[in-house]
Each structure stands twice: as structure tokens, then as C-alpha cells.
C-alpha positions in Angstrom: 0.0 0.0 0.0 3.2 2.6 0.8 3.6 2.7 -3.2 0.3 3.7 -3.9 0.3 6.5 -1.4 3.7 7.2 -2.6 2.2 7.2 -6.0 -0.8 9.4 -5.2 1.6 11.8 -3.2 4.2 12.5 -6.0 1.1 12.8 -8.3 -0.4 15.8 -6.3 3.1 17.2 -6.3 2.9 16.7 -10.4 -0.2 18.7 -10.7 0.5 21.5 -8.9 3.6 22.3 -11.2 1.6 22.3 -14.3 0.0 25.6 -14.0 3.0 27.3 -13.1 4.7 25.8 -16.1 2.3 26.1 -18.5 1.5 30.4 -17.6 5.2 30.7 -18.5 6.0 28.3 -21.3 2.5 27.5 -22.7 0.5 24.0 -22.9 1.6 22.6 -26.1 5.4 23.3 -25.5 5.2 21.8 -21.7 2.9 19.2 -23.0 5.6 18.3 -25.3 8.8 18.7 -23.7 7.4 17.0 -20.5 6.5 14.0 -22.3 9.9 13.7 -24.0 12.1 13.7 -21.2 9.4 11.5 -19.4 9.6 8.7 -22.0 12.8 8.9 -22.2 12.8 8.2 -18.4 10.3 5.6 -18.6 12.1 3.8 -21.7 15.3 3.5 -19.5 13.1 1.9 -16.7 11.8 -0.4 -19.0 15.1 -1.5 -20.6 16.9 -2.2 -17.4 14.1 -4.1 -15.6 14.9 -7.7 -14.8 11.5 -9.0 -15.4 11.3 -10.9 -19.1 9.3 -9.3 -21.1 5.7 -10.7 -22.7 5.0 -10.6 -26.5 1.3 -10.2 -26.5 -0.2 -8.2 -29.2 -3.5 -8.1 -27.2 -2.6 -6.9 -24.3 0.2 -4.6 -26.1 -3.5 -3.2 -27.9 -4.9 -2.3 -24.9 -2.1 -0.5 -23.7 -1.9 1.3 -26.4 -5.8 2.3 -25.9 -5.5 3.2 -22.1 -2.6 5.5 -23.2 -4.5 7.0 -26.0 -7.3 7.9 -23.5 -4.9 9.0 -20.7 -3.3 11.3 -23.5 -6.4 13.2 -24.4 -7.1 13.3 -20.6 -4.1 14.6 -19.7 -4.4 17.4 -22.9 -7.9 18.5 -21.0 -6.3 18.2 -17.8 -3.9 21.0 -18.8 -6.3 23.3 -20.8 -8.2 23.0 -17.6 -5.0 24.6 -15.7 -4.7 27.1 -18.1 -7.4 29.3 -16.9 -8.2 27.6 -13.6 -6.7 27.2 -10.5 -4.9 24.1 -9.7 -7.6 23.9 -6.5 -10.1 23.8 -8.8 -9.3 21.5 -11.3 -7.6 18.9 -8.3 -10.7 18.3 -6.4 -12.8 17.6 -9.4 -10.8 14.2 -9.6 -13.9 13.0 -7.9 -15.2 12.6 -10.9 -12.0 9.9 -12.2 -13.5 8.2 -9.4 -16.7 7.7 -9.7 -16.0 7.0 -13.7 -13.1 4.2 -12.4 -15.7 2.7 -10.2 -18.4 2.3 -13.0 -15.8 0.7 -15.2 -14.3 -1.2 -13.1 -17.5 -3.0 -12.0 -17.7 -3.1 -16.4 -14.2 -5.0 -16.8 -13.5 -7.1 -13.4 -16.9 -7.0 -12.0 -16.5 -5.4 -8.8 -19.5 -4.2 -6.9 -21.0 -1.0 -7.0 -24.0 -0.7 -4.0 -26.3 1.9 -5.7 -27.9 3.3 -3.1 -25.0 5.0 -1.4 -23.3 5.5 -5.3 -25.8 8.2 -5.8 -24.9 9.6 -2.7 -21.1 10.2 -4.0 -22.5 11.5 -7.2 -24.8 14.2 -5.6 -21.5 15.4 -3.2 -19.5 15.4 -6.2 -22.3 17.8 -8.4 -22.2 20.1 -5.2 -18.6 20.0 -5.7 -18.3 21.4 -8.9 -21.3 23.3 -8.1 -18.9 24.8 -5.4 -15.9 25.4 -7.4 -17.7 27.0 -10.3 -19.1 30.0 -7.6 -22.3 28.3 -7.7 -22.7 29.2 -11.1 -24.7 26.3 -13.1 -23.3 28.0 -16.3 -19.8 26.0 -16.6 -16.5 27.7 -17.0 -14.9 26.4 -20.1 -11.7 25.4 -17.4 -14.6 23.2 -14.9 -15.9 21.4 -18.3 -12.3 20.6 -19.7 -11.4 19.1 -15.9 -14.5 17.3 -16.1 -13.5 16.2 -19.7 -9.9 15.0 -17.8 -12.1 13.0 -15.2 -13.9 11.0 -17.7 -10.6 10.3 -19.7 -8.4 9.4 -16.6 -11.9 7.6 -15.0 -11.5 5.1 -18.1 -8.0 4.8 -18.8 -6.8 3.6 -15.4 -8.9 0.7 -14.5 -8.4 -0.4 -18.3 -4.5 -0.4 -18.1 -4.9 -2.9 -14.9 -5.5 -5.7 -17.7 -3.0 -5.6 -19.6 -0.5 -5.0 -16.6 -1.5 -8.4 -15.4 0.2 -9.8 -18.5 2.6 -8.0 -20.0 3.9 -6.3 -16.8 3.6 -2.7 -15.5 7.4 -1.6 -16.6 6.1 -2.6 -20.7 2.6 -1.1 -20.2 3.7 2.5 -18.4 6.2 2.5 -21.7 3.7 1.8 -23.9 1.3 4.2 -22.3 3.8 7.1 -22.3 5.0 6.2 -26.2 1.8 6.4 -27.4 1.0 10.0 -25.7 4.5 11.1 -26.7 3.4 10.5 -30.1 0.0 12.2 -29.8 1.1 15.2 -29.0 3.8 15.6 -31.2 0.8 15.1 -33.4 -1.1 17.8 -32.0 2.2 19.8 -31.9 2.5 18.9 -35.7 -0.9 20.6 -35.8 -0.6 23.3 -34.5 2.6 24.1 -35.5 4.7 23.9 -32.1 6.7 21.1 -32.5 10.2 22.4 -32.1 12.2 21.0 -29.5 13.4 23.6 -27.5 16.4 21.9 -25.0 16.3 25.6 -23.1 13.2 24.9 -21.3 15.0 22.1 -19.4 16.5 24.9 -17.3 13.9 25.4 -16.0 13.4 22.8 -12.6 10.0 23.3 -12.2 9.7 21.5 -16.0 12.5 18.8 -14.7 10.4 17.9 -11.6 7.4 17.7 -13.4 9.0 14.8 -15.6 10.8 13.0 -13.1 7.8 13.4 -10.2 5.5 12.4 -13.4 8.0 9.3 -14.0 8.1 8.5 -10.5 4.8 8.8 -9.6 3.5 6.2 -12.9 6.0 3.6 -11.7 4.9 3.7 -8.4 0.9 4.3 -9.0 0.7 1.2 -11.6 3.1 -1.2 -9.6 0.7 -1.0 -7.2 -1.7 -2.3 -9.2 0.2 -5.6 -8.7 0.4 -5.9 -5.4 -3.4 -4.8 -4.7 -6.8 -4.6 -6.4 -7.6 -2.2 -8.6 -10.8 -0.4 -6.5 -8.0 -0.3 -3.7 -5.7 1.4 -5.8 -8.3 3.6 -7.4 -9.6 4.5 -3.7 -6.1 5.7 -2.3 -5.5 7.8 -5.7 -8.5 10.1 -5.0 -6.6 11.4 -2.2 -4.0 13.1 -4.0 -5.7 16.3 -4.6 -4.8 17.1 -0.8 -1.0 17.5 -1.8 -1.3 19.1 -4.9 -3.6 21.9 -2.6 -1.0 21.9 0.2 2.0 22.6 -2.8 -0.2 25.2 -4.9 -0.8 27.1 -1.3 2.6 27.3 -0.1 5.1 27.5 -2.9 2.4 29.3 -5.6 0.9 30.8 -2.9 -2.8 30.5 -4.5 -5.5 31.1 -2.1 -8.7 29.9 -1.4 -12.1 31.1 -1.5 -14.6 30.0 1.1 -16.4 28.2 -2.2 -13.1 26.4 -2.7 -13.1 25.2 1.0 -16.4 24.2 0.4 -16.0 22.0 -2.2 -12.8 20.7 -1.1 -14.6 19.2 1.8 -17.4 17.9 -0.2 -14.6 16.0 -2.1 -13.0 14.7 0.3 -16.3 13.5 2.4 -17.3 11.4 -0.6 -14.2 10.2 -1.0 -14.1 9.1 2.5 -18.0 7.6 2.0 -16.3 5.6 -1.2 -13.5 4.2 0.8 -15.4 2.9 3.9 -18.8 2.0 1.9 
């Protein structure tokens, strides 16, 4: 259990750096550069593990999928950062939640007790209710988070299958190619696809690939040492560090909505974990 709180720590640490790299260098260039050096990271993990590796195109298919979906999750999650605050977009990872549990129950048939489900879904509206200044008009930011939620909702409990034959070290590699790859599409696109080696002067970018690196080894080799609605349970946690980071080194602040829907977050959170 120590690597998935590990995991979910170094992930709220990752989340609160994107916004301040992103206001100065832009989404597609961090987007871009963060996934290199990440990969890159990631491949060299995967090369020197001393597990063999498992030819299975199956399972090498799904991997590929999951990482597809994580992509364009991760692509919202950072348009969401762009013009909201990392508070904000954090606490709506309820959502991942309550999308991972529904699948989950989908793929490996775990249970889902309706009654108090709804429960968790109604805290969760209040929560973005909360965060959007009770405003039922949605900020473009709140919808792209939500967007994020759905992604990352679908693409973790989907990458627990083939991690259970191939291996986390060859699926996290997989994963990470396969986003590398979609945004140097999208960089392609939109015509900002020039590796700039400068920006790795920049720490902030340097933590935010290595914590990301770190935190994806340690998050998915959990899901080998404990079930996947475990795993997914401890992960919703994480918005906790990412709030404690963005308040003391970025010094956001906030608003006595924000506290509001932090602890409707975390209260269904706590009804999902002991429900």
C-alpha cells in the first residue's frame, strides 16, 4: 500500500507544477517537452528491468488504448489549468472516481451498492457546483477538468488488464509512447513542434517529468500488489498534496467556495473508501 500513497503523493506534487509551467512556457510546449524527457525516463526503466518481457499483441493493444485515452485526458487536464486554479481542477478528480468505479464493476466485475453511489454522485455535483461559484453556467476550465475526469476515469482501470500480462514496466512505456506520439501530433498541428532543449533549465519542468515518472512507476506497480478499486480509492486522495504545494510555494489562495468544495470532495471520498 506505501507505493500507492507514494504514487498518489508525488502525483499531487505533479499537478501543482503544471500551472505554473504552462503560464510561462504554454501548454503545447510543456505538453511536449514533459513527455519527452518522461519517456525517455520511462524507456530507460523499462530497458533495465529484470522481469522478461511478454510478447502479447492483445494486451500490447490495450495498452496502447489506455494510453490513448490518458493522453487526451491529460491534454484537458492541462487546458483546464490554463485558466483555472490548480484547487479547482484537483478536487474535481472525484469525478476519475466515480467514472473508475463504474468501469471497473464493467471490466472485473466489482461491486457497486447503488444506493450509497448516488450519494457520492450528488457530493460530487455540489462539488463542482462549489468550485464554479455556484454558477450552473460551466467555465470552459470546470468542463475541460470534467472532460480529464472521464478520460483518466476510463484509462486507469483499463490499463490494470494488460499490466496483469505484460507487466507494469512494458505497459507504463507503452502508455507514455503512445502519448508522446499524440502530441507531437497535436504539436504537428498546431505548428509547435520544435524541441526547445532551453526549457530544461527550467526545474519546475525537470520535476514535473521525473515526479510524473516516479509517480506512474509507483501508482501502476501498485496495481500488482493490490486490487484495482483499492488502488483507485487511495489515488483520490492526492488532490490534498497538490492543494498543500499550490498554497505554499504558488501561494494561491482559497475562496470560502473552494473550501467548500474541497470538503465535499474529500467527504465522498471518505463515503467511497469505507462504503
Amino acid at each position: 500500500m506505501i507505493t500507492a500513497i507514494l504514487g498518489v503523493f508525488f502525483m499531487g506534487v505533479t499537478d501543482a507544477l503544471w500551472r505554473p509551467c504552462i503560464l510561462i512556457h504554454g501548454h503545447i510546449k510543456v505538453l511536449l517537452h514533459r513527455t519527452l524527457l518522461t519517456t525517455v525516463l520511462l524507456g530507460l526503466y523499462f530497458i533495465s528491468s529484470t522481469t522478461t518481457q511478454q510478447i502479447n499483441i492483445p494486451m500490447i493493444g490495450i495498452a496502447l488504448l489506455s494510453g490513448l485515452i490518458a493522453g487526451v485526458g491529460l491534454y484537458f487536464l492541462v487546458k483546464a489549468f490554463k485558466t483555472e486554479t490548480t484547487t479547482n481542477v484537483l478536487f474535481l478528480n472525484i469525478f476519475t472516481l466515480l467514472i473508475s468505479q463504474s468501469v471497473s464493476f464493467i471490466l472485473f466485475k466489482e461491486p457497486i451498492v447503488w444506493k450509497y453511489y448516488c450519494i457520492q454522485i450528488g457530493l460530487s455535483i455540489f462539488t463542482v457546483i462549489c468550485f464554479n461559484g455556484f454558477n450552473f453556467n460551466l467555465r470552459k476550465g470546470i468542463k475541460y477538468g470534467l472532460l480529464a475526469s472521464l478520460c483518466f476515469g476510463i484509462a486507469y482501470p483499463l490499463a490494470g488488464i494488460p499490466i496483469e500480462k505484460i507487466g507494469y514496466q512494458t505497459t507504463i512505456f507503452i502508455q507514455e509512447a503512445i502519448i508522446l506520439i499524440l502530441f507531437f501530433c497535436i504539436g504537428f498541428y498546431t505548428k509547435k513542434t520544435k524541441i526547445d532543449l532551453k526549457i530544461y533549465y527550467d526545474v519546475k519542468i525537470i520535476l514535473l517529468s521525473l515526479l510524473s515518472a516516479i509517480a506512474v512507476i509507483l501508482f501502476f506497480y501498485s496495481y500488482t500488489v493490490l486490487q484495482v478499486y483499492k488502488v483507485n480509492l487511495i489515488s483520490n486522495f492526492h488532490p490534498i498534496g497538490g492543494m498543500c504545494i499550490a498554497i505554499i510555494l504558488f501561494k494561491e489562495h482559497l475562496s470560502k467556495y473552494q473550501i467548500l468544495g474541497a470538503i465535499s470532495s474529500i467527504i465522498a471520498c471518505v463515503l467511497i473508501y469505507i462504503i
